[in-house]
Backbone as CSV, one residue per row, in Angstrom:
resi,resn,N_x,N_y,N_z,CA_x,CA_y,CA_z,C_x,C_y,C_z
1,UNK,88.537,108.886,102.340,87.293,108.442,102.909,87.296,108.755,104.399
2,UNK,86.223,109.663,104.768,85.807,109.949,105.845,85.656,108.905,107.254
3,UNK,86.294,108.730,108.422,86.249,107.593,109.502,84.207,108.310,109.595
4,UNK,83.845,107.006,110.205,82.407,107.099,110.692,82.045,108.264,112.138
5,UNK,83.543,108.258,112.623,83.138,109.373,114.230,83.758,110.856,113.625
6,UNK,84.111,110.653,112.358,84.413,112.205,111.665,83.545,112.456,110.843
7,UNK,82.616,111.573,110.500,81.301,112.031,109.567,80.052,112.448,110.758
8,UNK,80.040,111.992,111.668,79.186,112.128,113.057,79.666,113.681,113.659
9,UNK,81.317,113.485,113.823,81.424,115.094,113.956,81.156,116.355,113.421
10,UNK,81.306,116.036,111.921,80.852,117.125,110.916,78.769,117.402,111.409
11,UNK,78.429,116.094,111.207,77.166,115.981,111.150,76.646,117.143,113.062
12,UNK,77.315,116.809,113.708,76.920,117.383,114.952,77.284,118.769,115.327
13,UNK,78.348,118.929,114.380,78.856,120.273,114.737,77.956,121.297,113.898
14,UNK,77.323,120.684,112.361,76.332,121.314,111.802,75.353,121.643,112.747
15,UNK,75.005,120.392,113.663,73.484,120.790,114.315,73.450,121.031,115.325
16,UNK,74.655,121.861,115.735,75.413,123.119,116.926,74.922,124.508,116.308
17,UNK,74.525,124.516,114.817,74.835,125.718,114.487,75.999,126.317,113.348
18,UNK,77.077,125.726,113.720,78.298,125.703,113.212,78.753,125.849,111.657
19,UNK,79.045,127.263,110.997,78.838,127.032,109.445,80.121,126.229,108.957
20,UNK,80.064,125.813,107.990,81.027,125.188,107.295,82.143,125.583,106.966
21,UNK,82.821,126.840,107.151,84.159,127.729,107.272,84.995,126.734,109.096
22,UNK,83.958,127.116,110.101,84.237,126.503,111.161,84.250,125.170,111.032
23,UNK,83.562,123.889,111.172,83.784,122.992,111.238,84.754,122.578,110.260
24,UNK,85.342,123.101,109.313,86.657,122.666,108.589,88.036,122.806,109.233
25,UNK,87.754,124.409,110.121,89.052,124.519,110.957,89.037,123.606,112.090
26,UNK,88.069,122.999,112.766,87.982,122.150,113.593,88.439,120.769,113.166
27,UNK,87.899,120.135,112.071,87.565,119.295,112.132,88.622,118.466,110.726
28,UNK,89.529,120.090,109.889,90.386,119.450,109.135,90.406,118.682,107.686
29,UNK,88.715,118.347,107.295,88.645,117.397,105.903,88.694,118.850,104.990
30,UNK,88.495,118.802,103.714,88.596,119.925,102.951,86.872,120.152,102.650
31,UNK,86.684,121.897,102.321,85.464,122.425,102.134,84.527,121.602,101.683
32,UNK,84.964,121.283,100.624,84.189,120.515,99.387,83.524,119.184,100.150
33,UNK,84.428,118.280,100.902,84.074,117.015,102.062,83.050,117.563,102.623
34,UNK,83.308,118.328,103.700,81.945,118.889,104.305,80.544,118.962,104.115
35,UNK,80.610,119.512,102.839,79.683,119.841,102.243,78.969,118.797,101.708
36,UNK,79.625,117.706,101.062,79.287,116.391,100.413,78.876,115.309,101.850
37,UNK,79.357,115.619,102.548,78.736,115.174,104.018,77.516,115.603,104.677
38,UNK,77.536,117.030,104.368,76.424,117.206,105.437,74.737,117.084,104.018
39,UNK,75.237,116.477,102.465,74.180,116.200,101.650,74.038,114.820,102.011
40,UNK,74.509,114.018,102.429,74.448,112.518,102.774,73.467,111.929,103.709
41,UNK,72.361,111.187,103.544,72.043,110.546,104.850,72.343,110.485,105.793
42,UNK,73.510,109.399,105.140,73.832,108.379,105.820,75.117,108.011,105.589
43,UNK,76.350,107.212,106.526,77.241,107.903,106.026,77.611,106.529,104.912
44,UNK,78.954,106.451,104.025,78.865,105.410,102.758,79.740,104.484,103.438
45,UNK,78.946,103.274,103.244,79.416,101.670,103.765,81.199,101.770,102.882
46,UNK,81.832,101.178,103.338,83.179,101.210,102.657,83.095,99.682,102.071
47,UNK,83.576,99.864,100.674,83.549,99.478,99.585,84.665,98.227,99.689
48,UNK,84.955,97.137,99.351,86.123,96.332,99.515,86.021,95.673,98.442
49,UNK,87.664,96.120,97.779,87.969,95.339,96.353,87.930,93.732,96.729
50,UNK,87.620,93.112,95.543,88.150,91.429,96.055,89.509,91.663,94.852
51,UNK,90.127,90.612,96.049,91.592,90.630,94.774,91.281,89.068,94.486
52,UNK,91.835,89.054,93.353,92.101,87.197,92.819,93.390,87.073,92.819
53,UNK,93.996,85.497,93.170,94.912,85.302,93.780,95.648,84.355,91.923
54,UNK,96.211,84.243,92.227,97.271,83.463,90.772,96.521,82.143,90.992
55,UNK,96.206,81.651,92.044,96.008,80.100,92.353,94.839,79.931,92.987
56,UNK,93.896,80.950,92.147,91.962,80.543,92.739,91.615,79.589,91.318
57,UNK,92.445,79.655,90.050,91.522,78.624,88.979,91.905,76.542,90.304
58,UNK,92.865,77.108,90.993,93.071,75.659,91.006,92.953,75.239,92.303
């Protein structure tokens, strides 16, 4: 999962111009990321498991 100032980078370096061969050598996530990034709005809220504990019935 992408940090929020590396989805902003991808997103800015697109709207530099910048094709997607380049901003990978820059920027390091794999092709496929990129790409699934720059189809995104917005970037995805991170998700948080709940764990249950042995001792929530009591």
């Amino acid at each position: 999962m992408l940090k929020r100032e590396a989805w902003m980078d991808i997103k800015d370096l697109h709207r530099q111009g910048h094709p997607i061969r380049t901003i990978v050598e820059i920027t390091r996530p794999a092709r496929n990321t990129v790409r699934r990034v720059l189809r995104e709005p917005a970037p995805c809220a991170a998700k948080k498991r709940s764990r249950h504990s042995l001792l929530d019935p009591f």
